[in-house]
C-alpha positions as CSV (number, residue, x, y, z in Angstrom):
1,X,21.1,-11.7,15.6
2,X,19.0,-8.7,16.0
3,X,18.6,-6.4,12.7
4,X,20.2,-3.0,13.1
5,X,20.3,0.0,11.0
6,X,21.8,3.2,11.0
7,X,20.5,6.6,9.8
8,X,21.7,9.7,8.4
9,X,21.0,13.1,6.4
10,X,22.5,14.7,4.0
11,X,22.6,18.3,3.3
12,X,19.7,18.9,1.1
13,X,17.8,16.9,3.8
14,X,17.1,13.6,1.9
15,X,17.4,11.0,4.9
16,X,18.7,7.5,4.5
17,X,18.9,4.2,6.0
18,X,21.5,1.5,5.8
19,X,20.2,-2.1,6.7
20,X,23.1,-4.3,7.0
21,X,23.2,-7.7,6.4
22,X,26.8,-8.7,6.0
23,X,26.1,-12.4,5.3
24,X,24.0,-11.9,2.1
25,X,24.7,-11.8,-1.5
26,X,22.5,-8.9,-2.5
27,X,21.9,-5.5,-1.5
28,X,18.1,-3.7,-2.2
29,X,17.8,-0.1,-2.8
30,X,15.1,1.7,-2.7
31,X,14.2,5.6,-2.8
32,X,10.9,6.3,-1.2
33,X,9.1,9.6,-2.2
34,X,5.8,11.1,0.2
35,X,4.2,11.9,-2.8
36,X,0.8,10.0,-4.0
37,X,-2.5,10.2,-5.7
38,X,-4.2,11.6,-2.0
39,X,-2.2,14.9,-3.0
40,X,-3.3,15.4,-6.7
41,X,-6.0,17.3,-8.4
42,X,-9.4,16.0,-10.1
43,X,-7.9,17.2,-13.2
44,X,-4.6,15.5,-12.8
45,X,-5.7,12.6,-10.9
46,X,-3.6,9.7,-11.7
47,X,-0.1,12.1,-11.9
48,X,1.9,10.5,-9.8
49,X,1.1,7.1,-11.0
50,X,1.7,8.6,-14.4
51,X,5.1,9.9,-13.5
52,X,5.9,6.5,-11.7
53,X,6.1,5.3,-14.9
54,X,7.9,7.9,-17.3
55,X,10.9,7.7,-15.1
56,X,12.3,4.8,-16.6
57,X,11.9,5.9,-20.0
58,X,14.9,8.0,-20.1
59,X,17.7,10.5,-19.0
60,X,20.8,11.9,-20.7
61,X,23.2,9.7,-19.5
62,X,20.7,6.3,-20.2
63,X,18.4,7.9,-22.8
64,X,16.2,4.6,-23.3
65,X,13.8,2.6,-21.1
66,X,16.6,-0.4,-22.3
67,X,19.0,1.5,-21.5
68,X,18.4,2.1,-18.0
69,X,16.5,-1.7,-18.0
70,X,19.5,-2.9,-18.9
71,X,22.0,-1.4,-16.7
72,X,19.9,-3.1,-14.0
73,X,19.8,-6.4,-15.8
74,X,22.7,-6.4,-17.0
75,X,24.0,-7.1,-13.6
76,X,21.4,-9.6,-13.1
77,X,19.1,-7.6,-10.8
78,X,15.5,-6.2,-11.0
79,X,14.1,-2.9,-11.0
80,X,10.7,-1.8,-10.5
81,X,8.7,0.9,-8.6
82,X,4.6,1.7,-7.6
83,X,2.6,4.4,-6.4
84,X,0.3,4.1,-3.3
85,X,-2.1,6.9,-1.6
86,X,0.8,8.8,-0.1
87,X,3.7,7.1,-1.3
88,X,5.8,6.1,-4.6
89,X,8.7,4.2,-4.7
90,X,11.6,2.9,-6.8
91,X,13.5,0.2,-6.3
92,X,15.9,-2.2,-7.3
93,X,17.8,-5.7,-6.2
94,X,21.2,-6.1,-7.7
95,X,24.3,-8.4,-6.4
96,X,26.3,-6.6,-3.6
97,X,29.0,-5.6,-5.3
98,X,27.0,-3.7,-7.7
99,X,26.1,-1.3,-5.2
100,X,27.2,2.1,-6.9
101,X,25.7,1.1,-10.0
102,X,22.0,0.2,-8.4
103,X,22.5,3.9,-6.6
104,X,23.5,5.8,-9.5
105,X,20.4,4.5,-11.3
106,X,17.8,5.7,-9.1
107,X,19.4,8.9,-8.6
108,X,20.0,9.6,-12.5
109,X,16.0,8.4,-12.7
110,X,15.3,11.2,-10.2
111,X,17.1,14.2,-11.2
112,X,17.0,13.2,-14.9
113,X,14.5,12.2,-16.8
114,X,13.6,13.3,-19.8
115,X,10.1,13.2,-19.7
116,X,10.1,13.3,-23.9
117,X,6.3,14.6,-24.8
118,X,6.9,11.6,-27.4
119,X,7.5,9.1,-24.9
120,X,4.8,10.5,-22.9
121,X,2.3,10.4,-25.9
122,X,3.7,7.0,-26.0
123,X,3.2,5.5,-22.6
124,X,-0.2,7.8,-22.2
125,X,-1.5,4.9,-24.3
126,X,0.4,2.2,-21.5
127,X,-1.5,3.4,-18.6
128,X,-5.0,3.6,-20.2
129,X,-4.3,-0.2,-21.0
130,X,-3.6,-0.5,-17.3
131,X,-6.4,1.2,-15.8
132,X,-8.8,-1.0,-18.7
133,X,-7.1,-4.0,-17.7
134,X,-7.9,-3.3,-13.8
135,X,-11.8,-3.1,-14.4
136,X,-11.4,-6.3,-16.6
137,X,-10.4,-8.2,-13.3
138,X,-13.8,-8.4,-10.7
139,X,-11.4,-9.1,-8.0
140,X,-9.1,-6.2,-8.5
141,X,-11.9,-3.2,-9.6
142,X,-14.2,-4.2,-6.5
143,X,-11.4,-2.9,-4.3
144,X,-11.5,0.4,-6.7
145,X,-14.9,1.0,-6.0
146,X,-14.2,0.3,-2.4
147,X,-12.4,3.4,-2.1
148,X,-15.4,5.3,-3.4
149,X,-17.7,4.2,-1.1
150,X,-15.6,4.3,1.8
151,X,-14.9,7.6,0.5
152,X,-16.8,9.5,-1.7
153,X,-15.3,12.4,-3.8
154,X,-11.9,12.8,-2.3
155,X,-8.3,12.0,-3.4
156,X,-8.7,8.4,-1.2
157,X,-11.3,7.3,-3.2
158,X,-9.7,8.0,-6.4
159,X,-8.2,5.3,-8.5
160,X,-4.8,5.6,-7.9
161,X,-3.9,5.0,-11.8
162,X,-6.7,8.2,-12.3
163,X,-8.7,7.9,-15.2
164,X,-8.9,7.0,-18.9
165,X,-9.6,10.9,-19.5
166,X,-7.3,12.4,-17.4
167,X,-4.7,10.1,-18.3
168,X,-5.6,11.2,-21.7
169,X,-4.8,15.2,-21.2
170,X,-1.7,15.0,-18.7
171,X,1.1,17.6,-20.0
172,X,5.0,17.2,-19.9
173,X,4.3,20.3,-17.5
174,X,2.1,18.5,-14.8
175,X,5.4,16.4,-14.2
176,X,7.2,18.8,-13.5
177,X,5.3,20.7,-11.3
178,X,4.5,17.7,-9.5
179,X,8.0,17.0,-9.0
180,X,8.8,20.6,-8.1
181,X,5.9,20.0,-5.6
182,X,6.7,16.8,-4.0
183,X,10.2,15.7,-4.9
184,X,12.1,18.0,-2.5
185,X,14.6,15.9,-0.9
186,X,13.2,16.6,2.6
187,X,10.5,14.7,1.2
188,X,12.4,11.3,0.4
189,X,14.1,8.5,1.9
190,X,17.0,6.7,0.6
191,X,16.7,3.0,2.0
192,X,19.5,0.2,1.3
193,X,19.3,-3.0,3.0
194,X,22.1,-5.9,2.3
195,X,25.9,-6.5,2.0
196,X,27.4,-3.2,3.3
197,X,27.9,-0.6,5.6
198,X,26.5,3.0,6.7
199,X,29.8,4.3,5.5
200,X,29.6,3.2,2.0
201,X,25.8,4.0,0.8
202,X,26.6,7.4,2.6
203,X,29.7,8.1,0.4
204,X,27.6,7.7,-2.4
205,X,24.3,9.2,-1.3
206,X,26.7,12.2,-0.7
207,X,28.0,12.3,-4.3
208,X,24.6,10.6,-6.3
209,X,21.8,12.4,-4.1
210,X,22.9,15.6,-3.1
211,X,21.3,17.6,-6.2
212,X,17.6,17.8,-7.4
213,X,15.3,19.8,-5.4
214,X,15.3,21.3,-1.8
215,X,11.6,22.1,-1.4
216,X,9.4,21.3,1.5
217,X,6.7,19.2,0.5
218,X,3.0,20.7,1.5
219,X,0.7,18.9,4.0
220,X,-1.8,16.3,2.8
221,X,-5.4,17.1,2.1
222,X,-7.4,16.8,4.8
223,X,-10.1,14.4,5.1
224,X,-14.0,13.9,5.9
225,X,-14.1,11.2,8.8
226,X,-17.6,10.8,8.1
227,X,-19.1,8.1,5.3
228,X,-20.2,9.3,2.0
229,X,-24.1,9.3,1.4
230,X,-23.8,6.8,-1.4
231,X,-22.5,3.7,0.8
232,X,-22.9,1.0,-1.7
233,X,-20.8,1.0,-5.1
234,X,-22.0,-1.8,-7.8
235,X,-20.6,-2.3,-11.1
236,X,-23.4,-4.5,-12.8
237,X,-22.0,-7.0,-14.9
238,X,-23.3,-10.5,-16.5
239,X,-20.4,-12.5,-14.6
240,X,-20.9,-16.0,-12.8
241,X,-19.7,-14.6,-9.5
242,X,-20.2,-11.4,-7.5
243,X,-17.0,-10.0,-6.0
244,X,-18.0,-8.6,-2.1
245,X,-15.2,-5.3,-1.0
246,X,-16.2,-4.2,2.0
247,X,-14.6,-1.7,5.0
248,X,-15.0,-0.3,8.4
249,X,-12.8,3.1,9.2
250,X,-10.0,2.1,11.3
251,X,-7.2,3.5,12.8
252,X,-4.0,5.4,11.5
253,X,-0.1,3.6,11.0
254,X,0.9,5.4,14.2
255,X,-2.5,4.7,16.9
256,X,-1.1,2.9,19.8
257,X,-4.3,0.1,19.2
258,X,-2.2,-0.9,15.8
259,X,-0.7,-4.0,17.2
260,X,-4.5,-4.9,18.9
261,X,-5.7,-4.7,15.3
262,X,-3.0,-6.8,13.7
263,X,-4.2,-9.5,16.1
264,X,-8.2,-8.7,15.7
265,X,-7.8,-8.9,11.9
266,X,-5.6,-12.8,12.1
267,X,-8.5,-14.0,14.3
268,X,-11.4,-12.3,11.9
269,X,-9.7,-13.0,8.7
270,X,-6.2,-14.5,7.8
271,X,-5.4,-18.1,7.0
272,X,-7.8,-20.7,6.9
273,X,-8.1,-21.3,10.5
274,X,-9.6,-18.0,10.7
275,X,-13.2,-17.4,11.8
276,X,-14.3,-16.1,8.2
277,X,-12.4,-18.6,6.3
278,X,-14.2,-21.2,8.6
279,X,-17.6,-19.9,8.8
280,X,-18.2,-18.4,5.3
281,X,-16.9,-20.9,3.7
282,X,-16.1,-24.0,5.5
283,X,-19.2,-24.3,7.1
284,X,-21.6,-22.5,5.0
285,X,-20.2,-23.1,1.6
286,X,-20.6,-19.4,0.3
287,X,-17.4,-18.5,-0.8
288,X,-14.4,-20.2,-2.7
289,X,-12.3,-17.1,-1.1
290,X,-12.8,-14.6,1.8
291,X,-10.6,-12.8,4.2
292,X,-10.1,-9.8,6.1
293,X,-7.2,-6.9,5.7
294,X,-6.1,-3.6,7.6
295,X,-4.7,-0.7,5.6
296,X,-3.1,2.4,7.7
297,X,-2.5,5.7,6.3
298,X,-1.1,8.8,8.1
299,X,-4.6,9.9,9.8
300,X,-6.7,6.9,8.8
301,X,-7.4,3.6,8.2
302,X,-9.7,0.5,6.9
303,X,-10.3,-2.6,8.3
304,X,-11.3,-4.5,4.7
305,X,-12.9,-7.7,4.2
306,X,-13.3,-9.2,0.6
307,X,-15.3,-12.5,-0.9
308,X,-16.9,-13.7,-4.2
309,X,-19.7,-15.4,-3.7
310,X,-23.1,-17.0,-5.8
311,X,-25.0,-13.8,-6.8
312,X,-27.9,-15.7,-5.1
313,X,-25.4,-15.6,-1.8
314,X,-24.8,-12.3,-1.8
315,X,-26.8,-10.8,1.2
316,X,-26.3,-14.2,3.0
317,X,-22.8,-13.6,2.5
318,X,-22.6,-9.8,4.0
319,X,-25.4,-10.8,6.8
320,X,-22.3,-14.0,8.3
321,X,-19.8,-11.1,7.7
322,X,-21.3,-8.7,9.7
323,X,-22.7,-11.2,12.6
324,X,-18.3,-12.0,12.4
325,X,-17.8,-8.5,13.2
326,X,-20.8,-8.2,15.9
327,X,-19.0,-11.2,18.0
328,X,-15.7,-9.7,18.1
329,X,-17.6,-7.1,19.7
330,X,-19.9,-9.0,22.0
331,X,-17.5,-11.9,23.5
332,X,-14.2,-12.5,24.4
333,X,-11.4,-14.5,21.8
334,X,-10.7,-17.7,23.7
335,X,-7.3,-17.7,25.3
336,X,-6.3,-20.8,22.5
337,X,-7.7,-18.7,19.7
338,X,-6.0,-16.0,21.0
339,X,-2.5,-17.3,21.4
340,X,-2.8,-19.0,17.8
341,X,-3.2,-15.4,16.5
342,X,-0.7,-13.9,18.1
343,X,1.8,-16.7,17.0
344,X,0.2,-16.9,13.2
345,X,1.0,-12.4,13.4
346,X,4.4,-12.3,15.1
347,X,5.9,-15.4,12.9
348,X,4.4,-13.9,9.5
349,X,5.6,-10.9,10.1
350,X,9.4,-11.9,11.4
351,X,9.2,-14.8,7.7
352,X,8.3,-11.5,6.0
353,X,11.5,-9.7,6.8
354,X,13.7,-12.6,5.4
355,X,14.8,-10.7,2.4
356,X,16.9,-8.0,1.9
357,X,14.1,-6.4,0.1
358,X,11.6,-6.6,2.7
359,X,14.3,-5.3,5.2
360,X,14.9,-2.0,3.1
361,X,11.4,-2.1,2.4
362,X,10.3,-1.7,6.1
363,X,13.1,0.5,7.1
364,X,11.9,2.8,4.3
365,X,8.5,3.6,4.3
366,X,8.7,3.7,8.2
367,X,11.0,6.6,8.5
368,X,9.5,8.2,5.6
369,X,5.9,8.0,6.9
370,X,7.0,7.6,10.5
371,X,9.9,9.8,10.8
372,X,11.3,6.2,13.1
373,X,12.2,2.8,12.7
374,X,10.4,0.8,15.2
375,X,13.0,-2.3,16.3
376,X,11.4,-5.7,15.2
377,X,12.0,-7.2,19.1
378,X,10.0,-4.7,20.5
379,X,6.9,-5.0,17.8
380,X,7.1,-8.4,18.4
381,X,6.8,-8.1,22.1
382,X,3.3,-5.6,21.5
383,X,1.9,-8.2,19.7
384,X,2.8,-11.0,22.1
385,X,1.1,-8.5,24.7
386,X,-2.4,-8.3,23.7
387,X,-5.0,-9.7,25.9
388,X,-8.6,-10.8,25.0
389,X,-9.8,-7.5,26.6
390,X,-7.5,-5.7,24.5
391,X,-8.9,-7.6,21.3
392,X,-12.6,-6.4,22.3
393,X,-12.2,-3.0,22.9
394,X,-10.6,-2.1,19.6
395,X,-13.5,-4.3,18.1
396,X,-16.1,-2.1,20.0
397,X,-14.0,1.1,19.4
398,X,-13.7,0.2,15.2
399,X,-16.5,-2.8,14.3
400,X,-19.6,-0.5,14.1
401,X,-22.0,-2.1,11.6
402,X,-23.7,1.2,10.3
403,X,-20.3,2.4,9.5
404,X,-19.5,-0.7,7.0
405,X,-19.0,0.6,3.2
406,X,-19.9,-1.8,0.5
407,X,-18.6,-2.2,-3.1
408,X,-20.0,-5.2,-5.4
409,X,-18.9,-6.0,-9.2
410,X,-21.2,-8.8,-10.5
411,X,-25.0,-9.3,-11.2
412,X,-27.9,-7.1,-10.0
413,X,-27.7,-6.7,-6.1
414,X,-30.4,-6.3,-3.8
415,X,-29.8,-2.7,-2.8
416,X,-32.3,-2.0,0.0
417,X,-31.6,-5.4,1.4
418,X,-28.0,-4.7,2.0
419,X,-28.9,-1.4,3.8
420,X,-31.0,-3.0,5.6
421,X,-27.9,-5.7,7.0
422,X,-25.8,-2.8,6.9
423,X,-27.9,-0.9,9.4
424,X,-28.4,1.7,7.1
């Protein structure tokens, strides 16, 4: 049976989005918010992360981080919440006929909290360990450093967490304004997916939602489409391995070629029948793990690849890459290749709808960054639809090896010989 969903708005303009799913046991609610680190300051950098985490510590009517923890758990469901570029959201996944309770925690989170300067002296200390523990982890910090080089100095290629020091002077008054900024209810999307109707989550969107704030969130900052001069990020370290990030500029969540990319990116680099799985590392024995990635924003994009290789492998490693990329370019997929990805993309993407979760998930973020819901038949049936032609165009429109950025955590790199593969 197809999914369906219905849509509606309430007064004070907060949109929301029933996914039923009248056969399951739960129900996932979720309140998306456009408001992310590409709209903050350099002195407040890391704000909305910050506040991502405060609003769980505490309101009036639950004025404990147990408390409201527990009137989650207590059910036996789970809350939780991130913060991306131009998004945060919270969430939650209770039984289905704890519906009114899940609700009337997020909205009680969002119109209540506290934000007790002790509790944010407190949790100050939280997200420092956080952002520490990210540049303990090669893997995770290379992708950090990615931004920066793909970048430069702009809100996208700041850590989304912010840093150590401006963590360190973030007031109970940058919350608010932030909120007052960016938590208009024009600017969120209530999003429940599961056992009930339109009727019922609207009821109580009605009487849970309708306060907070009313005002009109401002436009993101714009963006430099060109690449920073400082390309390649390292972060030198005596480690064993040397974690490879690297990007091209890509194209945005809404650019008809999305779907031609979803398929590009399974042949260049998902699963281990793809072509860098196979040639980076099954037949050249350079990395334990390598793949490829697309990330869409709402006037942007990357097409990521990411490996850890032998230091001594390193420029081996970025020179297969690249002659990867440069094929996609110069030949045509083969019409088995081809049909492979397709299948691999359309059946990971209808396994990864299987949950009530991943339903309200997807009907979220896409009216929120979308302002539609795009049915799962018909995205289905663009994927099924791209030809081999398709496939090289968007690699000769995108795959442009002097527009690669680099980022490296490991040993001592060979910086001139990496420009050098890079075109640069």
């Amino acid at each position: 049976m197809p999914v369906t969903w219905e849509i509606g708005k309430l007064e004070n303009g907060l949109r929301v989005v029933t996914t039923p799913v009248p056969t399951s046991e739960s129900v996932s609610v979720n309140v998306f918010v456009g408001a992310g680190s590409r709209g903050e300051m350099e002195r407040t950098n890391g704000v909305a992360h910050f506040l991502e985490h405060m609003v769980f510590k505490g309101t009036p009517k639950r004025p404990t981080a147990i408390d409201i923890a527990e009137a989650i758990e207590g059910a036996g469901g789970v809350l939780n919440a991130y913060t991306a570029k131009e998004m945060t959201c919270y969430w939650n996944h209770v039984p289905f006929d704890e519906l009114e309770r899940a609700m009337d925690v997020l909205a009680d989170m969002l119109h209540n909290s506290v934000l007790d300067p002790e509790e944010i002296d407190r949790e100050r200390s939280v997200v420092q360990q956080e952002i520490r523990r990210n540049k303990d982890q090669p893997g995770a910090y290379v992708g950090e450093l990615l931004g920066r080089a793909m970048y430069g100095d702009h809100q996208m290629g700041w850590s989304t967490a912010g840093t150590e020091e401006t963590v360190e002077e973030m007031k109970r008054d940058d919350f608010n304004d932030w909120m007052d900024v960016w938590y208009g209810a024009p600017n969120i999307v209530l999003s429940v997916a599961g056992n009930t109707t339109h009727e019922r989550v609207m009821s109580l969107a009605e009487r849970l939602f309708s306060n907070g704030r009313n005002a009109t969130a401002p436009a993101m900052p714009a963006m430099d489409r060109e690449l920073p001069a400082e390309r390649i990020v390292k972060d030198i370290r005596p480690i064993s391995q040397t974690n490879i990030a690297m990007a091209l500029p890509a194209i945005s969540r809404t650019d008809p070629d999305r779907y031609i990319l979803m398929i590009l990116n399974a042949v260049l680099g998902r699963g281990m029948s793809s072509r860098l799985f196979r040639e980076v590392r099954e037949r050249r024995g350079l990395a334990y793990s390598v793949g490829s990635g697309v990330a869409e924003n709402s006037d942007s994009g990357t097409l990521n690849v990411s490996a850890g290789v032998s230091p001594e492998n390193t420029n081996e490693a970025v020179k297969v890459i690249l002659e990867e990329l440069d094929k996609m370019t110069d030949e045509l997929v083969g019409p088995e290749e081809l049909q492979k990805a397709k299948d691999y993309t359309a059946g990971s993407f209808r396994l990864g709808l299987e949950s009530t979760s991943s339903l309200g998930q997807r009907a979220g973020s896409q009216l929120l960054t979308r302002g539609e819901i795009e049915p799962i038949e018909s995205v289905v049936e663009k994927m099924r639809s791209v030809s081999a032609e398709d496939v090289r165009r968007v690699a000769q429109r995108l795959l442009k090896r002097e527009k690669t950025a680099l980022a490296l955590v490991g040993p001592e790199a060979d910086d001139d010989g990496l420009l050098t593969i890079l075109g640069g």
